[in-house]
GUGU-146107 format. One record per residue (C-alpha): y negated, z negated, x. Coordinates in steps of 0.2 Angstrom, whole numbers, padded with zeros to 4 digits, always signed. Last residue first. Layout:
N
YZX
...
# end
This chain:
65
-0173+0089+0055
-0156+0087+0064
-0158+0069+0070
-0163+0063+0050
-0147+0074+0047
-0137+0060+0057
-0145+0046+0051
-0141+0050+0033
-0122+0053+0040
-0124+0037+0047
-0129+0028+0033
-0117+0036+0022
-0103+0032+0031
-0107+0016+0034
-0107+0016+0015
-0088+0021+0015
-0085+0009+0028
-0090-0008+0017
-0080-0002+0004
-0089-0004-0016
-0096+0013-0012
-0077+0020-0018
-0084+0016-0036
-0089+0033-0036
-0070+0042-0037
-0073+0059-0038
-0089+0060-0028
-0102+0070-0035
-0113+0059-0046
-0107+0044-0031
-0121+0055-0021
-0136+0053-0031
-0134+0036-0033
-0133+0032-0014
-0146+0044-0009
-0144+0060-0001
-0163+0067-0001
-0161+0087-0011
-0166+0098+0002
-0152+0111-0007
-0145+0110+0013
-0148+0090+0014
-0139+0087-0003
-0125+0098+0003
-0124+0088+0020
-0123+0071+0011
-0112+0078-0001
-0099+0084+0014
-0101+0067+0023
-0095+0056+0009
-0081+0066+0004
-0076+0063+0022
-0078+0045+0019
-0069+0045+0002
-0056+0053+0011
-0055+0038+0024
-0056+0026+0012
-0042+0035+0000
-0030+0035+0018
-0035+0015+0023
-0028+0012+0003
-0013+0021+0003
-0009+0013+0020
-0011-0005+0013
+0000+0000+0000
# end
């Protein structure tokens, strides 16, 4: 179970990412909320590592730009 759980963070991670750098190529900002809209499961934001994954994906575009 534990395994199940550590491979949906992970993929929720990644789905993470791929939103984040949609939003930024429609200039639309990647917020939180925005984001859970398109993620298939948005209560994934309750784990600690899914939302350092969106901060560093933000960060990340923020070196782009």
């Amino acid at each position: 179970m534990k395994e199940s759980r550590l491979k949906r963070i992970d993929q929720c991670c990644e789905e993470v990412k791929q939103a984040v750098r949609q939003f930024h190529t429609e200039g639309i900002y990647p917020s939180e909320a925005a984001i859970s809209k398109l993620l298939a499961k948005p209560g994934c934001f309750r784990d600690k590592k899914v939302r350092a994954a969106l901060r560093a994906a933000q960060r990340e575009i923020c070196l782009e730009t």
